[in-house]
Residue frames as a rotation matrix with the C-alpha (Angstrom) as fourth column:
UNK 1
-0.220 0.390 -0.894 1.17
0.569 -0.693 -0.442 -11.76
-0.793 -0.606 -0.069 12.40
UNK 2
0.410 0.734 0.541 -0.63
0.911 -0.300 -0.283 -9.22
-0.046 0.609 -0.792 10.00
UNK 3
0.912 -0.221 0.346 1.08
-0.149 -0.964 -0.222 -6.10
0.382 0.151 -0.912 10.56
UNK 4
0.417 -0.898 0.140 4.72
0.827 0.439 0.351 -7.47
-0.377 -0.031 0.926 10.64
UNK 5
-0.139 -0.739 0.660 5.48
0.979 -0.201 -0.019 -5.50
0.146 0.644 0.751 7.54
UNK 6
0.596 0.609 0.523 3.52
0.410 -0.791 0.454 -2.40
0.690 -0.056 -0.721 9.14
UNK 7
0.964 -0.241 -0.112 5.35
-0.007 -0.444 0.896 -2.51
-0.265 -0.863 -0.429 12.40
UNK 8
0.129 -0.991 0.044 9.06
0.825 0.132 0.549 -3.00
-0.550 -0.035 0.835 10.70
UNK 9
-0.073 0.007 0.997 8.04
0.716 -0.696 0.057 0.07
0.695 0.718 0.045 8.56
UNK 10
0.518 0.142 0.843 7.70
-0.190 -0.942 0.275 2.46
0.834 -0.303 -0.461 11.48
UNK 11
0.909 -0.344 -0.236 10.11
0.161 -0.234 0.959 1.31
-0.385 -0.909 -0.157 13.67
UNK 12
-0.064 -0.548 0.834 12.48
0.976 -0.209 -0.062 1.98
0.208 0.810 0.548 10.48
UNK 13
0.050 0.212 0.976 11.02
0.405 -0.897 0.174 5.37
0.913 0.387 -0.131 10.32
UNK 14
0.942 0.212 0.261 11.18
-0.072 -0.632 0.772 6.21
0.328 -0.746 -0.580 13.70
UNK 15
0.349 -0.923 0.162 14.78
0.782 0.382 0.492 4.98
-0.516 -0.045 0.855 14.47
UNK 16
-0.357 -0.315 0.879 15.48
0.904 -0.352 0.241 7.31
0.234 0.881 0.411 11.47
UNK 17
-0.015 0.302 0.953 13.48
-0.062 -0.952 0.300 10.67
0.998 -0.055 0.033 12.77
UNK 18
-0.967 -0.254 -0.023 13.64
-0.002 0.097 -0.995 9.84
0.255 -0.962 -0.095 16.52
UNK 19
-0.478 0.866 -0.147 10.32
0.395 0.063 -0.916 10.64
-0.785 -0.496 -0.372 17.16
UNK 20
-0.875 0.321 0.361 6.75
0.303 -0.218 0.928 11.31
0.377 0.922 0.094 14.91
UNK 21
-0.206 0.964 0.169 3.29
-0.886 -0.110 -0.451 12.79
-0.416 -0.242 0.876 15.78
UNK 22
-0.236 0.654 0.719 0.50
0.143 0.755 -0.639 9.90
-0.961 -0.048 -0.272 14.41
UNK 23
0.595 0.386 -0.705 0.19
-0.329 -0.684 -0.652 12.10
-0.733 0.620 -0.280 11.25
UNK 24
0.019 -0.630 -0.777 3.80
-0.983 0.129 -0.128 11.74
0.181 0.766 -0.617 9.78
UNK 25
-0.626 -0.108 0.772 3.44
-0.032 0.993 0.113 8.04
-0.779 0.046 -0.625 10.67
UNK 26
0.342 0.880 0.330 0.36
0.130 0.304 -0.944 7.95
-0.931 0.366 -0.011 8.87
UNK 27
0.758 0.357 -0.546 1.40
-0.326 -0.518 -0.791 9.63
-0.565 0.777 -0.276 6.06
UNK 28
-0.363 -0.792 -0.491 4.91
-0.914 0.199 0.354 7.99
-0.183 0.578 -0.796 5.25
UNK 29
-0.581 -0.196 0.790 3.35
-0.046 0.977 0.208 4.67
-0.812 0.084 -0.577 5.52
UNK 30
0.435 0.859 0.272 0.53
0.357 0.113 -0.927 5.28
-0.827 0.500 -0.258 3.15
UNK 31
0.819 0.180 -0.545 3.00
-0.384 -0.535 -0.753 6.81
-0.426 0.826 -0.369 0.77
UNK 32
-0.158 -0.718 -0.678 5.83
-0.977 0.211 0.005 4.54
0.140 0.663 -0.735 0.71
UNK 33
-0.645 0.193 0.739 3.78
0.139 0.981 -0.134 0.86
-0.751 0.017 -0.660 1.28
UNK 34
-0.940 0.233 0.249 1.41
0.324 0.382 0.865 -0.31
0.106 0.894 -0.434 -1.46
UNK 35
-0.322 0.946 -0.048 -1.84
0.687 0.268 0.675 -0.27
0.651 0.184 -0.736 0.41
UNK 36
-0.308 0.162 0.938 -1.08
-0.018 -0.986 0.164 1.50
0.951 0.034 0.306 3.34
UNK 37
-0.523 0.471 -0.711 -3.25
0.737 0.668 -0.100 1.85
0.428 -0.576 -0.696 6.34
UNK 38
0.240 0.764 0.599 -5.80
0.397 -0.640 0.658 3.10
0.886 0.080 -0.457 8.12
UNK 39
0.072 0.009 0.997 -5.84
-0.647 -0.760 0.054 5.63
0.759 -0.650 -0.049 10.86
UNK 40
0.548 0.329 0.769 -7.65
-0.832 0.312 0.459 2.86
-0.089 -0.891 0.445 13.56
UNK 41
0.920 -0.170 -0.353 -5.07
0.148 0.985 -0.088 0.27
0.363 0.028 0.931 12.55
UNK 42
0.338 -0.525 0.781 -2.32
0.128 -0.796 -0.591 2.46
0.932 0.300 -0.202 13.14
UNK 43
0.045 0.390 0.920 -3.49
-0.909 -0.365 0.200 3.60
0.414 -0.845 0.338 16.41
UNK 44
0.926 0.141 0.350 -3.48
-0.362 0.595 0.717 -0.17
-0.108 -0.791 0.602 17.63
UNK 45
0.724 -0.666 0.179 -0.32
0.275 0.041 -0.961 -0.62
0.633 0.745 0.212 15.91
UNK 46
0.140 -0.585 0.799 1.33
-0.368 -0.780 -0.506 2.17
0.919 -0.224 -0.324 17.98
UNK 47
0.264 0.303 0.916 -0.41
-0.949 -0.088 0.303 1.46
0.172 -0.949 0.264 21.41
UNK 48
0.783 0.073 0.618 0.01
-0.450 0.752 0.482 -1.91
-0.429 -0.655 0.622 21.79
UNK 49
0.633 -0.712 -0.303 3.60
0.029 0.414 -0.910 -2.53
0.773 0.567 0.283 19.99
UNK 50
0.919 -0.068 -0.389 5.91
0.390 0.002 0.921 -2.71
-0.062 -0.998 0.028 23.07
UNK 51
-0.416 -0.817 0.399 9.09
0.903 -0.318 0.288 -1.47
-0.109 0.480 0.870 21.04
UNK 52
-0.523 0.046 0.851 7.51
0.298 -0.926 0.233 1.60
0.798 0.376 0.471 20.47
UNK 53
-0.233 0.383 -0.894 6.14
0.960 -0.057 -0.275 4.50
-0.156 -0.922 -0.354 23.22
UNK 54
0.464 0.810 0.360 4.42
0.758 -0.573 0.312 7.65
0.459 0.128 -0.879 23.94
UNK 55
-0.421 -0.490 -0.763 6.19
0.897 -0.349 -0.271 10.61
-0.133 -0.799 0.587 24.91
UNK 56
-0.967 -0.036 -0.253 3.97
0.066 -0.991 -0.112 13.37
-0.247 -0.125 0.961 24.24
UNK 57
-0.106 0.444 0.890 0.86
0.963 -0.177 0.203 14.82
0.247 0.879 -0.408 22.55
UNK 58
-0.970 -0.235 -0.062 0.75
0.206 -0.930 0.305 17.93
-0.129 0.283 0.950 20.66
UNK 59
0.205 0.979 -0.002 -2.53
0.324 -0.070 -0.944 19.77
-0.924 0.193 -0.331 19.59
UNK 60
-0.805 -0.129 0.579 -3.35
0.520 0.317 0.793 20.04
-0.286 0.940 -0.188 16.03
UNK 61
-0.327 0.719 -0.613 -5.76
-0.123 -0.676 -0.727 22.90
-0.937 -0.162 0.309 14.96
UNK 62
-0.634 0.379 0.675 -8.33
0.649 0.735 0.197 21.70
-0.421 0.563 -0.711 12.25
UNK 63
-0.990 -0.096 0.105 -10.28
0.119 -0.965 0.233 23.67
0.079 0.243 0.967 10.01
UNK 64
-0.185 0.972 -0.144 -13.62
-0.427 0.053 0.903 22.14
0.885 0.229 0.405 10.57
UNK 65
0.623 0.645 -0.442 -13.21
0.267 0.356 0.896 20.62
0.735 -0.676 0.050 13.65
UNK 66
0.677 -0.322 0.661 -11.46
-0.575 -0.793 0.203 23.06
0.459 -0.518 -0.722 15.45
UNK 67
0.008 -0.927 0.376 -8.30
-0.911 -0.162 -0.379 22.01
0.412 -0.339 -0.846 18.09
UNK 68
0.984 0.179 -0.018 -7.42
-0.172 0.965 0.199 17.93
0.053 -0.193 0.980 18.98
UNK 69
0.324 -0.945 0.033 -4.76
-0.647 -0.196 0.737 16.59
-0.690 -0.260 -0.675 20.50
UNK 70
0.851 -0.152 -0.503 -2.53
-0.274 0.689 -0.671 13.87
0.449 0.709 0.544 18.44
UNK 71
0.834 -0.454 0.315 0.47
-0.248 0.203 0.947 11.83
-0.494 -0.868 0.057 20.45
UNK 72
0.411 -0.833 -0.371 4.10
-0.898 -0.299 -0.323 12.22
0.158 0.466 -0.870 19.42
UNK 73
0.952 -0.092 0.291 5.59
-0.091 0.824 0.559 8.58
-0.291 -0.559 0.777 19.67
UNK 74
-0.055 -0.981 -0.188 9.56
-0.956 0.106 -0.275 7.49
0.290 0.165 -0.943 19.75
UNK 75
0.378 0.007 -0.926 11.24
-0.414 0.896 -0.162 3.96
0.828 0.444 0.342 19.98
UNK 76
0.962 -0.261 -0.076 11.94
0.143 0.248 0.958 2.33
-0.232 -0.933 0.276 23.54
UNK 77
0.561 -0.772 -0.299 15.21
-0.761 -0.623 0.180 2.98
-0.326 0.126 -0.937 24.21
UNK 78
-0.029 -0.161 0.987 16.51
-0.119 0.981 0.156 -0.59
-0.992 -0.113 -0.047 24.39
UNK 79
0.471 0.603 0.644 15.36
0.382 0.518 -0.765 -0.61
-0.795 0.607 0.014 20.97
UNK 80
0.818 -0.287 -0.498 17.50
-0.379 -0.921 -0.091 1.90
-0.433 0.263 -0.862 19.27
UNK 81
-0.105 -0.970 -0.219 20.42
-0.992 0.116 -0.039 1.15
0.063 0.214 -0.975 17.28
UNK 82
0.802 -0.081 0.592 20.25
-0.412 0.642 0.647 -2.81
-0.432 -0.763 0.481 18.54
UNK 83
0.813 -0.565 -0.140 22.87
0.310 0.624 -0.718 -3.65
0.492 0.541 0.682 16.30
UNK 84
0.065 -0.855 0.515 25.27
-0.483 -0.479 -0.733 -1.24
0.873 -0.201 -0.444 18.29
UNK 85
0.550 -0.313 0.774 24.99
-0.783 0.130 0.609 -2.77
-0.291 -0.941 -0.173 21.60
UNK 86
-0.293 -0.814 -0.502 27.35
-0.870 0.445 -0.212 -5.55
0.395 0.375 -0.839 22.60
C-alpha cells in the first residue's frame, strides 16, 4: 500500500493528541516526514482509513477567503491503546 507510512504517522499522532482538525494533521506530517503530503491525499487518507473517524468540524476564518469549515478527526475507539487490551 502507498500510504502505509502516512497512515502509521497519524494514527501515532492522533493516539498521542486524541483528536486533530485536518490542519495540525497536515502540518505535523509535512514537518516531521521527508516529503510530506498533500492536502487531497490527506483528505482520502482520513476518510477512507477505517481506524480513524470524524467527530466534528470546526470553522476556520481565512483572510482571503473568508469562513470554511475543516473536520476535527480522533482514532476509533477499538483502536486506542491496542496494546492495553487483553
Amino acid at each position: 500500500m502507498r500510504t502505509t507510512r502516512l497512515r502509521e504517522k497519524i494514527k501515532k499522532f492522533l493516539d498521542e493528541r486524541g483528536q486533530a482538525n485536518t490542519t495540525e494533521i497536515l502540518e505535523h506530517v509535512n514537518s516531521t516526514m521527508r516529503h510530506g503530503t498533500t492536502p487531497q491525499q490527506l483528505g482520502n487518507v482520513l476518510s477512507k482509513d477505517k481506524d480513524i473517524r470524524k467527530i466534528a468540524t470546526t470553522k476556520r476564518g481565512g483572510a482571503l477567503s473568508g469562513r470554511y469549515e475543516i473536520c476535527v478527526w480522533t482514532l476509533r475507539e477499538d483502536e486506542r491503546n491496542p496494546g492495553l487490551q487483553g
